[in-house]
N, C-alpha and C positions, 0 to 999 in steps of 0.2 A: 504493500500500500504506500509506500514511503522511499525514498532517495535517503539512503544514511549513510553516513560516515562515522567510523570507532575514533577515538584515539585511545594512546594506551600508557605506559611507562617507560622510563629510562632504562633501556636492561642491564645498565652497570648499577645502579642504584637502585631499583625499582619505585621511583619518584615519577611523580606526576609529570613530564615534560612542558612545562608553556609555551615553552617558545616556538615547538614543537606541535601544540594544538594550536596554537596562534596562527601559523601558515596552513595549515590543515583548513582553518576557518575562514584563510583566507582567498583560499583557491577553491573551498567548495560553497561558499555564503551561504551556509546552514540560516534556517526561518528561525531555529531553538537550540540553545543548547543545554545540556542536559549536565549535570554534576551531583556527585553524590560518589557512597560508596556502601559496599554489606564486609568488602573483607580488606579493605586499607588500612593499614595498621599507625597514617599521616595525619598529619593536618592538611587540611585543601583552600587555598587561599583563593577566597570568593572575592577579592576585591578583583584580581588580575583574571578572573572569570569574568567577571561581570566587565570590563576592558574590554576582553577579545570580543564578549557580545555584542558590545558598543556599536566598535569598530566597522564590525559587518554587517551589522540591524539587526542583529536576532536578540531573540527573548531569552534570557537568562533563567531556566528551569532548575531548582536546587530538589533531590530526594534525600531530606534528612532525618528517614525513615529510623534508623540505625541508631545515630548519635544524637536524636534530639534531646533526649535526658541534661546531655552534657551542653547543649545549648540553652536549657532551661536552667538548669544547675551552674551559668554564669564561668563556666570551663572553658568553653568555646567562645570568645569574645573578639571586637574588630573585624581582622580582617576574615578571620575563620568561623565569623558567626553569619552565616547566609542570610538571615532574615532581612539586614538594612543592604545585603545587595541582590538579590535575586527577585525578579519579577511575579517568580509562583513561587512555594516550596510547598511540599508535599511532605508529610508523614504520615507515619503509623502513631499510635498511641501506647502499645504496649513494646517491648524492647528497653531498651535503656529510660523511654520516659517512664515504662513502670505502672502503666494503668490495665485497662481489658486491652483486647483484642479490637481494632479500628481503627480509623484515619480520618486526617485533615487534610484540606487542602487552604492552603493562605495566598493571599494574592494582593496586588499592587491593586487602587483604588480604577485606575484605569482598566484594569482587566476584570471587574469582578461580575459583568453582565456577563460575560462570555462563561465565566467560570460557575457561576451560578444557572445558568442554563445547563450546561451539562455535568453539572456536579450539584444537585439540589443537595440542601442541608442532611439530610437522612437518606442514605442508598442505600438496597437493600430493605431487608426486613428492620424494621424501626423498633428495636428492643429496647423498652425503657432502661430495663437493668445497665444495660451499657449508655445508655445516655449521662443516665445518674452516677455510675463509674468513671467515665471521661473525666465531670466535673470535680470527681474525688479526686481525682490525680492530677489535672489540673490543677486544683487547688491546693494540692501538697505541693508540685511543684514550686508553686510560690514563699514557700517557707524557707527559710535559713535552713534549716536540717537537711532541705535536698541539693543545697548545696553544696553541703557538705558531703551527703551521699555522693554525689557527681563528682567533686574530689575525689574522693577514694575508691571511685573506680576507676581514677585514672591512675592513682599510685598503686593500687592493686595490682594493674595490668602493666606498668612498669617493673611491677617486684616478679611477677610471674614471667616477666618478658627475661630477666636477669639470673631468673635462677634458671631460667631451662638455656641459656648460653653460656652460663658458668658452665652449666654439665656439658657442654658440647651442641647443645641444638643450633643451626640455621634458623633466623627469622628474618622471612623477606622485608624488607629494606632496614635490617639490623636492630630491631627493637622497634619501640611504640612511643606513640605520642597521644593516642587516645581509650576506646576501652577492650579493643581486638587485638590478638595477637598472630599471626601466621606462621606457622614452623612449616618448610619445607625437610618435610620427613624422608623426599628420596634422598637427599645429598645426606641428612642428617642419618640416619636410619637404614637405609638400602629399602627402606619401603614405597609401596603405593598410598594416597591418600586412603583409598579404602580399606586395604590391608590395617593401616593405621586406625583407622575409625573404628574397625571390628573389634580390634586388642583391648582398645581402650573401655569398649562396652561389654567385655568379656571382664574387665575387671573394674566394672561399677564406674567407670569416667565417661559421661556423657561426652562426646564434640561431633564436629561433622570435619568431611573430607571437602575439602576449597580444592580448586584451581588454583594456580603460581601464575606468575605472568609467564608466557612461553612455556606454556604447561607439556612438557614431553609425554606425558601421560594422557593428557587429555580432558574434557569436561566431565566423566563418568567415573574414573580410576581417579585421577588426580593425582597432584605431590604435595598437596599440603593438607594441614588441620588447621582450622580454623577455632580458636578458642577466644569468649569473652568472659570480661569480669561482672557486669552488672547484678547478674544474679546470688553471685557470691559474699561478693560488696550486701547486697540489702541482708544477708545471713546476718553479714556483721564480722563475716572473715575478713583479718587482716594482712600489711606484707607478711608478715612472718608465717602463717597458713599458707599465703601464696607461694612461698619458697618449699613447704610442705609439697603442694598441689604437684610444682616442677619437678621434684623430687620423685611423686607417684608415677607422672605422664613418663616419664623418663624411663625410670627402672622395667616400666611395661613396654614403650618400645625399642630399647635394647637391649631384651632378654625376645623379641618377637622376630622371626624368619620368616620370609616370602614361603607360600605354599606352591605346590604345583598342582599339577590337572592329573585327571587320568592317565594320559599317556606319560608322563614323566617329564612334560617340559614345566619350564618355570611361570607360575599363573599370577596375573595381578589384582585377581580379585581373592583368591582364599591366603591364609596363615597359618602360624603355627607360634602358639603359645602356651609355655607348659603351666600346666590347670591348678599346681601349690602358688603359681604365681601371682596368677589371676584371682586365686581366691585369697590369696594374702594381702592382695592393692585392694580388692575388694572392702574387706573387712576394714581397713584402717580408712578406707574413703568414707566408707561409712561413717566410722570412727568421728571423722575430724567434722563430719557435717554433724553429727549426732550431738557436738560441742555448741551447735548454732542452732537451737530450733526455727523453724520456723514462724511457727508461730508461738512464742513464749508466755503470753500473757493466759494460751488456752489451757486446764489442764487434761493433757492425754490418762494420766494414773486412772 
C-alpha cells in the first residue's frame, strides 16, 4: 500500500546513524517519518528527528510505546523527550508506563481533526474497567514516586547491563542508557536467540529472542535476548538483585549447547541443558522474587 524506506544503525556501533537517515530523507522525501524503538538499548535524539523532518516536509511520527514510563517519570527529558518534538506520538499504556493493556494516541493541535476521525476516543470494545485503569496510572504517573520508579529502572538496567559484561556477555551497542538490554548471545554464547530463550525458560527466567542488527540468524532464530527492567524495578529489586539476575542469565547460558536434529546436523532451534541446572536457577529465581512480593500489603497465609 505504501512506498517505504528503512533506515537502520551504524554497524560498528550499532547507533542510530543521522546523518545517514538524513540523506536517506533526502533522496526519498518521505510524507512521515517514523521513530521509536521495542529493543534499542539508546537514547534517540528527537530534536535532530524532528530536523530531518523539517527539512523534507514530512511529519514527524514518534512510537513511545516502550519507554513512555521513562518519559512520564521525567528520565527522558529535552532532546530525548519526543512529546515537544514530534507531530503524533503514539503509545501503549501498559509496558514501562505501568497501567492495563491500551493506547494513546497524542497529537499537534493542527492534526487532531485528522486524528480524531480515524482514531475516535475508544476503539475497540469500550471497557470501563480499563478506562478507569488508564486514569489510575495516569494519575500515578504524576506522582514523585514514579519518578523515582523510572529512575531505577534505568539504574537497574545499567547494573544488569554490567554484570552480565563483567561475566563476558556482548550487549549490542555496549551497554544501556535506558530500561532494555540486548545480549547478542551468538558471539557471547555460541547460541541462537531461540536456543537462548528456551534455556532461560527451562530454568524459570522469562525473556524473548530479539533480532541484532544484521541479524545472521534471522527474524525467527535470532542472536539476541532481549531483556527489560521495568517489571522488576516495581518488585522493588535493586542493582544488587540485578547483578544477582546476571549472574543467573549467565550460569544458564554457559552451561547451554546448541542441539541438533534428527539427522545429526547442528539445529538452531533445539538445546541442551542439563536439568540439576535448570532446576537449580530455577529454584533461586524463585528465591530472589519470593524476596519481593508482589503484592505485599495482600495476605497470601
Amino acid at each position: 500500500m505504501f512506498d517505504q524506506r528503512s533506515y537502520g544503525t551504524d554497524p560498528a556501533t550499532g547507533l542510530i546513524d543521522y546523518e545517514a537517515l538524513r540523506a536517506t530523507a533526502r533522496a526519498f522525501k518521505p510524507l512521515i517519518i517514523v521513530a521509536g524503538y521495542s529493543a534499542y538499548p539508546r537514547l534517540v535524539n528527537f530534536r535532530i528527528m524532528r530536523e530531518i523532518a523539517d527539512e523534507v516536509g514530512a511529519t514527524l511520527m514518534v512510537d513511545m510505546a516502550h519507554f513512555a514510563g521513562l518519559v512520564a517519570g521525567k528520565v527522558l527529558t529535552g532532546d530525548f523527550d519526543p512529546v515537544p518534538h514530534a507531530q503524533i506520538v503514539t503509545t501503549t499504556t501498559h509496558k514501562s508506563l505501568r497501567g492495563p493493556r491500551g493506547g494513546m494516541v497524542l497529537c499537534d493541535d493542527s492534526l487532531k481533526d485528522q486524528v480524531d476521525r480515524g482514531c475516535p476516543m475508544v476503539l475497540g470494545g469500550p471497557l470501563p474497567h480499563v478506562m478507569a485503569a488508564k486514569a489510575v496510572a495516569l494519575a500515578e504517573a504524576r506522582r514523585p514516586a514514579f519518578q523515582d520508579y523510572a529512575r531505577r529502572i534505568v539504574d537497574n538496567s545499567r547494573a544488569l547491563a554490567e554484570g552480565l559484561m563483567r561475566r563476558g556477555a556482548t550487549l549490542v551497542t555496549g551497554g544501556t542508557d535506558n530500561h532494555l538490554n540486548l545480549i547478542d548471545v551468538a558471539t557471547s554464547y555460541g547460541l541462537t536467540g531461540r536456543q537462548a530463550e528456551a534455556a532461560l525458560l527451562d530454568s524459570g527466567i522469562v525473556t524473548n529472542r530479539n533480532a541484532i542488527p544484521a541479524d545472521p540468524n534471522g527474524a525467527w532464530y535470532t542472536s539476541g535476548i532481549r531483556i527489560g527492567t521495568p517489571a522488576l524495578t516495581t518488585r522493588g529489586l535493586g542493582t544488587a538483585e540485578m547483578d544477582e539476575v546476571a549472574g543467573l542469565i549467565d550460569r544458564v547460558l554457559t552451561t547451554t549447547e546448541p542441539g541438533t536434529t534428527k539427522s545429526g546436523a547442528p539445529s538452531k532451534a533445539s538445546h541442551v541443558l542439563d536439568e540439576k541446572v535448570a532446576d537449580e536457577i530455577s529454584r533461586r529465581a524463585t528465591d530472589l522474587v519470593a524476596g519481593f512480593p508482589l503484592y505485599p500489603e495482600i495476605d497470601l497465609g
